[in-house]
N, CA and C atoms as an extended XYZ file, in Angstrom:
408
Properties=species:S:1:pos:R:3:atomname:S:1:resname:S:1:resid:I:1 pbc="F F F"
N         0.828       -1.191        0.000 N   UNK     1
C         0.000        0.000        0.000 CA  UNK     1
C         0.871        1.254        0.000 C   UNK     1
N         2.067        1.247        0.227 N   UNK     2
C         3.115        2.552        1.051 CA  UNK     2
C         3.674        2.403       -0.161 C   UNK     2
N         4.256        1.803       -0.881 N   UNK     3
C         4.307        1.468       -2.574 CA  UNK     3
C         3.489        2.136       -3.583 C   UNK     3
N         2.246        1.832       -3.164 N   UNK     4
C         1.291        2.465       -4.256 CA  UNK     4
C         1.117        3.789       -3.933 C   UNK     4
N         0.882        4.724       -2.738 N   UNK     5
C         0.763        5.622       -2.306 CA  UNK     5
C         1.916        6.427       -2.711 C   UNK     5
N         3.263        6.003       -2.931 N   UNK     6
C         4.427        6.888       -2.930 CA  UNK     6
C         4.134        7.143       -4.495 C   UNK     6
N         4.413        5.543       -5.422 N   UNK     7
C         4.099        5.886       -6.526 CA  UNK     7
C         2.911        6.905       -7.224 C   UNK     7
N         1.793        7.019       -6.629 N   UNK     8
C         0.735        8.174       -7.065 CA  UNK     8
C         0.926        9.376       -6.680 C   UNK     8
N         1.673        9.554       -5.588 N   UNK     9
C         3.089       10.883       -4.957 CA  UNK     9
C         3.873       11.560       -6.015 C   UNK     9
N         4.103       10.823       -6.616 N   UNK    10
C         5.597       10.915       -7.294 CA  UNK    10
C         5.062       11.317       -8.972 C   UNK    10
N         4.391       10.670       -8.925 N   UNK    11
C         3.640       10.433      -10.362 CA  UNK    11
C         2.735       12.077      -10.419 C   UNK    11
N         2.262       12.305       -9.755 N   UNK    12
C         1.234       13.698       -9.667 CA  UNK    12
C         2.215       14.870       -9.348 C   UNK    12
N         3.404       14.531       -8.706 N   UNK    13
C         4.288       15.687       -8.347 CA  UNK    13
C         4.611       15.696       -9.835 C   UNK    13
N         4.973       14.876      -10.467 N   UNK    14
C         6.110       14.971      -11.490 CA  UNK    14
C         4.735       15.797      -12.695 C   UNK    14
N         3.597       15.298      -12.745 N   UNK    15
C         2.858       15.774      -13.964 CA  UNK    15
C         2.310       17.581      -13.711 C   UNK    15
N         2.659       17.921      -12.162 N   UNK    16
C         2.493       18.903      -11.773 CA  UNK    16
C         3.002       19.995      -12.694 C   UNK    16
N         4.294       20.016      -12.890 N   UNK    17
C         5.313       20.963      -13.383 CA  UNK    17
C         5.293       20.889      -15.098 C   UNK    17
N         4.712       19.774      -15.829 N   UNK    18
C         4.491       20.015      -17.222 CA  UNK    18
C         3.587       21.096      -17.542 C   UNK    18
N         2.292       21.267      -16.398 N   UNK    19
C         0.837       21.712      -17.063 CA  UNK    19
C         1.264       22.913      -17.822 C   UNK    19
N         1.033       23.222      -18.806 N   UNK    20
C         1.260       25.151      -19.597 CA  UNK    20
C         0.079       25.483      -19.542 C   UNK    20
N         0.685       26.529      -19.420 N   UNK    21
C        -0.497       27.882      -18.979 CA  UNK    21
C        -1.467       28.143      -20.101 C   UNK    21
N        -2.468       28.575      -19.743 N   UNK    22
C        -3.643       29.031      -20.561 CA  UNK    22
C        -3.835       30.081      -21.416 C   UNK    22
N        -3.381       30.369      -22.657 N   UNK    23
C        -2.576       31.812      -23.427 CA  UNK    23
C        -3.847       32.434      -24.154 C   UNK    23
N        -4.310       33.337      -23.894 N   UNK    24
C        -5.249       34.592      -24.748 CA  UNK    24
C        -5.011       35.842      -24.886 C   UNK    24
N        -6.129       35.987      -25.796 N   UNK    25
C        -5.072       37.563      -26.286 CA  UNK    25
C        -5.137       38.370      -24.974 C   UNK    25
N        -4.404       39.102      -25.642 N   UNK    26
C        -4.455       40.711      -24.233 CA  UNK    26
C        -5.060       41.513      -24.855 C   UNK    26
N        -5.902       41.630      -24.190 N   UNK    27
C        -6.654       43.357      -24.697 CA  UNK    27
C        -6.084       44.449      -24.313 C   UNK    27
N        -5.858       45.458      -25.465 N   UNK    28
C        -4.802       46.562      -24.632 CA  UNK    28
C        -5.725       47.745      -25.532 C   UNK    28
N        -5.446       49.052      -24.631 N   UNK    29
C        -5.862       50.200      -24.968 CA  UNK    29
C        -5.343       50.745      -26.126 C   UNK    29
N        -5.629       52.012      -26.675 N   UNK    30
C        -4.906       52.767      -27.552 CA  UNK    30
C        -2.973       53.224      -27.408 C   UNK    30
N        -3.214       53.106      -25.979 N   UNK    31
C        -1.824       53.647      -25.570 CA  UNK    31
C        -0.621       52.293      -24.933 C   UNK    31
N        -1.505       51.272      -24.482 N   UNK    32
C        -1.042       50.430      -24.097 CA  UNK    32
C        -0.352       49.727      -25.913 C   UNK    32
N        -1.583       49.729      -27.016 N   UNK    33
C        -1.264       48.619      -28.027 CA  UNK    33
C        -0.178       50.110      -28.679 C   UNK    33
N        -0.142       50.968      -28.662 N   UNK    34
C         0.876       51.782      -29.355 CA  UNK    34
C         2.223       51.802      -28.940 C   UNK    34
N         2.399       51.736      -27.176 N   UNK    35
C         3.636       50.879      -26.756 CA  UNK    35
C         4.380       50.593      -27.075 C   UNK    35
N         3.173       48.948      -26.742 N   UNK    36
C         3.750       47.764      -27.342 CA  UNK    36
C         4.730       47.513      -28.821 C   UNK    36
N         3.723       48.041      -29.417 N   UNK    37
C         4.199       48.237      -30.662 CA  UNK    37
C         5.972       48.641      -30.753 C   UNK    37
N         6.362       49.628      -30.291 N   UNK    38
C         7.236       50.467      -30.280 CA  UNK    38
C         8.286       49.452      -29.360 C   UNK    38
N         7.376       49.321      -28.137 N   UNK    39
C         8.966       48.591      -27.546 CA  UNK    39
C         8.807       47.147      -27.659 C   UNK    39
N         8.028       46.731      -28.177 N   UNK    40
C         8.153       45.188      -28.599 CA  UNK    40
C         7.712       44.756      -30.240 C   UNK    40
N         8.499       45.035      -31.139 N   UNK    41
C         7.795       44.856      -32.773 CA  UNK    41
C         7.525       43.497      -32.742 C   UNK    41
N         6.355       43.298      -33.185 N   UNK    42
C         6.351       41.893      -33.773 CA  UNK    42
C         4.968       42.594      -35.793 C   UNK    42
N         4.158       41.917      -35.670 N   UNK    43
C         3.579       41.855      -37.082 CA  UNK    43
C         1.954       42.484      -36.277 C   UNK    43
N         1.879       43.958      -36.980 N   UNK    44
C        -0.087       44.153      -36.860 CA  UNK    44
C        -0.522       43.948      -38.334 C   UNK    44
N        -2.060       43.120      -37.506 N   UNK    45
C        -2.441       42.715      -38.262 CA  UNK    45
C        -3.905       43.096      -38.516 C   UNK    45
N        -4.396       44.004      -40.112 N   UNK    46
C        -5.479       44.454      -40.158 CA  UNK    46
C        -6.256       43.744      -40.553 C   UNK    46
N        -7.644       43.437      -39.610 N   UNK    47
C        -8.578       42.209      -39.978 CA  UNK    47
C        -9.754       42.979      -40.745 C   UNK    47
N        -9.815       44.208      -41.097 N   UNK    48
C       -10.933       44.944      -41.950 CA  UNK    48
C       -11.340       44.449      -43.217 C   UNK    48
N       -12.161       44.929      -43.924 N   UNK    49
C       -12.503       44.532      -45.170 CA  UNK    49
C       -11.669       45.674      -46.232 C   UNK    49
N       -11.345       44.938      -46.890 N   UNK    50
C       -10.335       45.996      -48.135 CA  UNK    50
C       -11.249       47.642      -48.356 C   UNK    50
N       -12.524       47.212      -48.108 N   UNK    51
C       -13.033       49.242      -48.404 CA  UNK    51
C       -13.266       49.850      -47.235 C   UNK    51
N       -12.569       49.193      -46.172 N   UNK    52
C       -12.484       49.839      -44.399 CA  UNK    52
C       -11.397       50.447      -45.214 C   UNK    52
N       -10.404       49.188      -45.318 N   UNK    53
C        -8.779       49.904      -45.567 CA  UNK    53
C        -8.580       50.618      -46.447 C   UNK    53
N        -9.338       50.726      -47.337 N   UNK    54
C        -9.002       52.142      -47.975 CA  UNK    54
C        -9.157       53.592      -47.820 C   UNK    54
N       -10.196       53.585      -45.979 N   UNK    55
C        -9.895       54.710      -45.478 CA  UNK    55
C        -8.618       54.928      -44.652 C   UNK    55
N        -7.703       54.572      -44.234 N   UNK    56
C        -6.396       54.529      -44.023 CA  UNK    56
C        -6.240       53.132      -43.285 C   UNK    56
N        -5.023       53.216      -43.045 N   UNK    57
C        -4.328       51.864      -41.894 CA  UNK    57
C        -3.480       52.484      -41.110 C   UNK    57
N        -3.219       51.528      -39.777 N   UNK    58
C        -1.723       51.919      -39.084 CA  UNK    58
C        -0.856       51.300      -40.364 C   UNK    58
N         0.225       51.743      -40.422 N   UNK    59
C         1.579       52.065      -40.632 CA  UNK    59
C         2.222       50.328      -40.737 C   UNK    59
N         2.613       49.894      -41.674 N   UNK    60
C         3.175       49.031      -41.468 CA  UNK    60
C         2.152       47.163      -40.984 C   UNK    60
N         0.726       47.385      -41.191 N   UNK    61
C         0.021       46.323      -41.525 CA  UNK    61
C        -0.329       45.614      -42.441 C   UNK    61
N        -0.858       44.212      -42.285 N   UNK    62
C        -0.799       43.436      -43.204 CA  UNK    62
C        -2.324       42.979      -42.498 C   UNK    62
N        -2.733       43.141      -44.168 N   UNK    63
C        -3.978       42.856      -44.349 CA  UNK    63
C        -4.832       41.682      -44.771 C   UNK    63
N        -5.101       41.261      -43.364 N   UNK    64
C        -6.215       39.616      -43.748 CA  UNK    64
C        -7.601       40.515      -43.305 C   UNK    64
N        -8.451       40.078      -44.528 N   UNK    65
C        -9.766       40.003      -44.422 CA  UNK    65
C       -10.543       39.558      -43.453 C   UNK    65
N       -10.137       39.568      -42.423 N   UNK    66
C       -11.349       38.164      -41.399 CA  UNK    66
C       -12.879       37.540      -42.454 C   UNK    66
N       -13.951       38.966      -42.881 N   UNK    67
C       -15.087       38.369      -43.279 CA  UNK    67
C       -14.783       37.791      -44.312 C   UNK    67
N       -13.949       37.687      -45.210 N   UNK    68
C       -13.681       37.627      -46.604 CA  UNK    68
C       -13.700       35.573      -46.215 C   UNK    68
N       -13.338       35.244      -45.598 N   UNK    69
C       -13.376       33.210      -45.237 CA  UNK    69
C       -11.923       33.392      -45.379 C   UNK    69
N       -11.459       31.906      -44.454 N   UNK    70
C       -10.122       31.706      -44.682 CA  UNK    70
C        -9.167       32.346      -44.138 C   UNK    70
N        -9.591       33.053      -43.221 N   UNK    71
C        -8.508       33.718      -41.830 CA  UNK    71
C        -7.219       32.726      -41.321 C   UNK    71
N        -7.813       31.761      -40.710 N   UNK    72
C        -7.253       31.188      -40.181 CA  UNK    72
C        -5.782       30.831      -41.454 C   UNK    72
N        -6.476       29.662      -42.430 N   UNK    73
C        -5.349       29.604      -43.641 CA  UNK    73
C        -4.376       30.871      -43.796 C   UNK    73
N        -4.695       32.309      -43.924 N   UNK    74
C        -4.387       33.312      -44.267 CA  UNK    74
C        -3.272       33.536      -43.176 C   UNK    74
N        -3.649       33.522      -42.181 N   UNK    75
C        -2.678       34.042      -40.652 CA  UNK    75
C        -1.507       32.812      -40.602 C   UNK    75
N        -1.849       31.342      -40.747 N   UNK    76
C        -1.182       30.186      -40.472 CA  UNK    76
C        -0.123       30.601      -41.936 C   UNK    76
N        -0.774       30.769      -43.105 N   UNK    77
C         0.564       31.330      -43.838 CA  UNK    77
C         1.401       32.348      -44.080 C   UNK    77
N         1.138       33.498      -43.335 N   UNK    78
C         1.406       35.368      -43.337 CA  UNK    78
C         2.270       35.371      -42.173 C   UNK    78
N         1.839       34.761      -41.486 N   UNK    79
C         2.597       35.201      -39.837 CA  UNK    79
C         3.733       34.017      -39.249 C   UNK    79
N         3.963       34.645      -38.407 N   UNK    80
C         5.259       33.206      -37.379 CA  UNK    80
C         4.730       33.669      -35.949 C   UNK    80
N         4.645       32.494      -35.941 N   UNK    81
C         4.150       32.206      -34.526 CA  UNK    81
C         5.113       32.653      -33.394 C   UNK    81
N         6.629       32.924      -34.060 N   UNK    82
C         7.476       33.198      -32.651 CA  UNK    82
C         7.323       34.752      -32.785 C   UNK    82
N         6.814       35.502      -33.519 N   UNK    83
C         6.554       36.691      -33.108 CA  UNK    83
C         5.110       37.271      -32.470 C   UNK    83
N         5.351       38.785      -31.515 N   UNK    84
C         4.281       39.045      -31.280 CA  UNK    84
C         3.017       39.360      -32.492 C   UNK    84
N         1.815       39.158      -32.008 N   UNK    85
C         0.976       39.609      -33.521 CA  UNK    85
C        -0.076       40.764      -32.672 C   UNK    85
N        -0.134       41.875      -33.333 N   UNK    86
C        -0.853       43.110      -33.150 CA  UNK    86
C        -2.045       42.898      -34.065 C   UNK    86
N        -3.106       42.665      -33.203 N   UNK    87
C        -4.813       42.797      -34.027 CA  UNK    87
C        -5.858       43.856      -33.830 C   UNK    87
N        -5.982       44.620      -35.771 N   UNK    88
C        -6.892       45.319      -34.925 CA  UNK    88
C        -8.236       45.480      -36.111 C   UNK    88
N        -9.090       46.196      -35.650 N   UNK    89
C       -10.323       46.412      -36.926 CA  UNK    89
C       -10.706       47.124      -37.189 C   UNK    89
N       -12.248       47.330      -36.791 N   UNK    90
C       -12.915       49.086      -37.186 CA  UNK    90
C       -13.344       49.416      -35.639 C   UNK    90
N       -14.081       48.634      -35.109 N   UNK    91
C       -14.555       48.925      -33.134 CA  UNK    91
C       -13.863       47.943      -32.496 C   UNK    91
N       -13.501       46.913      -32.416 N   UNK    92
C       -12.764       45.657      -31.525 CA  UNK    92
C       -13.707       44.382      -31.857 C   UNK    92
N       -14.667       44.301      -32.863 N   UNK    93
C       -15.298       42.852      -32.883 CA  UNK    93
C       -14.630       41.517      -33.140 C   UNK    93
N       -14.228       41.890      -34.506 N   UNK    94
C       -13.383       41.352      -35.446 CA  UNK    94
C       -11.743       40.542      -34.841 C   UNK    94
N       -11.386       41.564      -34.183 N   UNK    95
C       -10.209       41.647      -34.303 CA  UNK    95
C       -10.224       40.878      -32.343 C   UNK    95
N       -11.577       40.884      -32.046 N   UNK    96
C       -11.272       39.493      -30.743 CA  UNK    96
C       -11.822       39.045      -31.409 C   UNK    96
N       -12.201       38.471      -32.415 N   UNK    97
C       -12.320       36.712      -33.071 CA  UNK    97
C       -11.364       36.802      -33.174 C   UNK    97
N       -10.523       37.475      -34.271 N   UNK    98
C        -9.954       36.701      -35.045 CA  UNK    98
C        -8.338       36.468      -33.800 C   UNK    98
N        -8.351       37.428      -32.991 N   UNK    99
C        -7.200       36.914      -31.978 CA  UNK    99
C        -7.460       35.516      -31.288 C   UNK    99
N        -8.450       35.586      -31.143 N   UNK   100
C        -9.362       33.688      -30.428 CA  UNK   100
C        -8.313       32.933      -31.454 C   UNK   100
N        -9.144       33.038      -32.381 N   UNK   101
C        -8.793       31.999      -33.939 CA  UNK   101
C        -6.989       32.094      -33.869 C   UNK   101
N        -6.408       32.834      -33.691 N   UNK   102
C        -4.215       33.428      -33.722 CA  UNK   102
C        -4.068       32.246      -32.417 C   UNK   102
N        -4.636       32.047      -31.268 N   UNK   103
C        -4.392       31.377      -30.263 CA  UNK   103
C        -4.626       30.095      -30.371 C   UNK   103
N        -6.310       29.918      -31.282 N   UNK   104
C        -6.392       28.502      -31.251 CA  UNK   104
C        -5.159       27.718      -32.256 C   UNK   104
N        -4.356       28.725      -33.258 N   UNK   105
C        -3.348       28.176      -34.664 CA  UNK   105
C        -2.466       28.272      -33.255 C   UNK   105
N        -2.154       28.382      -32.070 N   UNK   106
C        -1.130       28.344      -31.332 CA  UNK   106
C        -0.171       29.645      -31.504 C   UNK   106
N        -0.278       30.921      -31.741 N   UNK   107
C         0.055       32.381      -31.251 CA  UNK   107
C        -0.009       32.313      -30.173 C   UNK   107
N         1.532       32.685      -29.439 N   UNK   108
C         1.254       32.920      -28.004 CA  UNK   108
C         1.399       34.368      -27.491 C   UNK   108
N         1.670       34.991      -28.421 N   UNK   109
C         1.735       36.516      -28.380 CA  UNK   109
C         0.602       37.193      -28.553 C   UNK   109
N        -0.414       37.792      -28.765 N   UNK   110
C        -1.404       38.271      -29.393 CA  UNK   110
C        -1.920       39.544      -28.615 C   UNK   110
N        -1.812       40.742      -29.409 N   UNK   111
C        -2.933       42.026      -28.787 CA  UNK   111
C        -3.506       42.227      -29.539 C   UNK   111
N        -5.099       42.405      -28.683 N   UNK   112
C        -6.096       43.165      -29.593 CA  UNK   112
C        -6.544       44.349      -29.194 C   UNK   112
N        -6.300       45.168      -30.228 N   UNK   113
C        -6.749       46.844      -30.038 CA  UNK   113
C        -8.157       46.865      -29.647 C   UNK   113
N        -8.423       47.127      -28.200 N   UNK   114
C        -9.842       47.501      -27.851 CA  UNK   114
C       -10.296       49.073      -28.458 C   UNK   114
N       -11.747       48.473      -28.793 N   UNK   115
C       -12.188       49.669      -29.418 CA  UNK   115
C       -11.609       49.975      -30.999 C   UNK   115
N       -10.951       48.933      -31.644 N   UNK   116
C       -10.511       49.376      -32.947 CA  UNK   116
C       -10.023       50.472      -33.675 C   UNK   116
N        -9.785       50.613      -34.728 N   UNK   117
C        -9.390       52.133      -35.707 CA  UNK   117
C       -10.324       52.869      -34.990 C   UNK   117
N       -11.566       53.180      -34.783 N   UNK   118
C       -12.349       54.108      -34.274 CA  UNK   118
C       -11.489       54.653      -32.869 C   UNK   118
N       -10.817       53.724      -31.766 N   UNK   119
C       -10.656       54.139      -30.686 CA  UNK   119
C        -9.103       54.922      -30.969 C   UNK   119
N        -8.094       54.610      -32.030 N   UNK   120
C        -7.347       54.386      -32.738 CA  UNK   120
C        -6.849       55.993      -33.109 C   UNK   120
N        -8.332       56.452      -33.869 N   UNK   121
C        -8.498       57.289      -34.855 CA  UNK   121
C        -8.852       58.770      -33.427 C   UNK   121
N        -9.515       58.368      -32.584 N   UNK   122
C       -10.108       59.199      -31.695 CA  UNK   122
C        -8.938       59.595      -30.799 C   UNK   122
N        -8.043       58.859      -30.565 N   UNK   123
C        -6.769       59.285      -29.795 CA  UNK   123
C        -5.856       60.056      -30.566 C   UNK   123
N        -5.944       60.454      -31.573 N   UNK   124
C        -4.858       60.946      -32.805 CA  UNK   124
C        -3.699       60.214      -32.970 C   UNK   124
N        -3.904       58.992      -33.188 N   UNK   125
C        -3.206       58.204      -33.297 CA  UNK   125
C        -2.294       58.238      -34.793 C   UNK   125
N        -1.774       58.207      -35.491 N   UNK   126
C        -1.077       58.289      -36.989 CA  UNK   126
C        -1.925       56.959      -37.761 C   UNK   126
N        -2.966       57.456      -39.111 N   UNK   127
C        -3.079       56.802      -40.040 CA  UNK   127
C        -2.640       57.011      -40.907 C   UNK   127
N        -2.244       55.883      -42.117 N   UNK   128
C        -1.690       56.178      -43.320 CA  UNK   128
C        -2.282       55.417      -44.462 C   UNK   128
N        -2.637       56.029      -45.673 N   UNK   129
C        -3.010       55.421      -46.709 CA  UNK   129
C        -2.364       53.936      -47.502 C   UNK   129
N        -3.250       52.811      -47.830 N   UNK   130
C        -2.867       51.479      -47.753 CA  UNK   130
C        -1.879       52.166      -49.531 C   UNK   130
N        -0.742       51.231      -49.764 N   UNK   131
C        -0.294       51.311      -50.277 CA  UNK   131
C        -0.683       51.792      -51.546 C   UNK   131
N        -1.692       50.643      -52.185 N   UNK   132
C        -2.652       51.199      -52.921 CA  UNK   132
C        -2.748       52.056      -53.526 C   UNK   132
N        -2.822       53.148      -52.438 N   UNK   133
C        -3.854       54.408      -53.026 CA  UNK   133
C        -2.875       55.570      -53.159 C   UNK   133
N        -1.646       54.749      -52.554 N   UNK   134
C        -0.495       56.220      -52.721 CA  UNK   134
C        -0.117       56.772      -53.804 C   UNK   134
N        -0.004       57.566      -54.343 N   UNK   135
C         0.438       58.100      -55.416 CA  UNK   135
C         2.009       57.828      -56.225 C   UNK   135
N         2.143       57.465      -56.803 N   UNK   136
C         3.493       57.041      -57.412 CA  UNK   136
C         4.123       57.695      -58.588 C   UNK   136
């Protein structure tokens, strides 16, 4: 019995220290996700529809469609998982799915801009026209 007892001891101590932690996005403010940005680069990522984005973008995003289908495919081939990923949209709907969906592909980095471009746009935050539309 002092056998079996040690062994189920030993056995539960040891499976103790594997468990990993439970990873979701962070929701961060206008000032918190602008930060970040700055002192930690990794990849933002605009989940709008291409005629959102043609009223401007942050600076340096890459543009997956969320409604367009095929997010997930889209992010699993655009992004690396060992970097942070910056998500954002038009109000914050979008852009907590589609951070859900970055975690369930195994992203362990992930912010989502609460309140979206709108909260974005209201802080005077810097937008810039998608490549697109720049003049050449």
């Amino acid at each position: 019995m002092l056998k079996h007892g040690l062994f189920l001891l030993l056995s539960l101590g040891s499976s103790c220290g594997q468990a990993q932690p439970a990873v979701a996005p962070v929701e961060c403010t206008v000032a918190q996700f602008a930060t970040n940005l700055k002192e930690k680069p990794g990849q933002l990522v605009d989940v709008r529809t291409p005629a959102e984005q043609e009223e401007g973008i942050i600076a340096g995003a890459t543009m997956i469609d969320f409604n367009a289908g095929g997010f997930k495919e889209a992010a699993a081939q655009q992004l690396d998982k060992s970097k942070p990923v910056y998500v954002y949209c038009a109000a914050g709907g979008r852009s907590a799915r589609a951070s859900k969906q970055l975690v369930e592909l195994g992203f362990t980095q992930v912010y989502d801009l609460v309140g979206g471009m709108e909260a974005w746009r209201e802080a005077d935050q810097p937008v810039v026209l998608p490549s697109s539309k720049l003049k050449r």
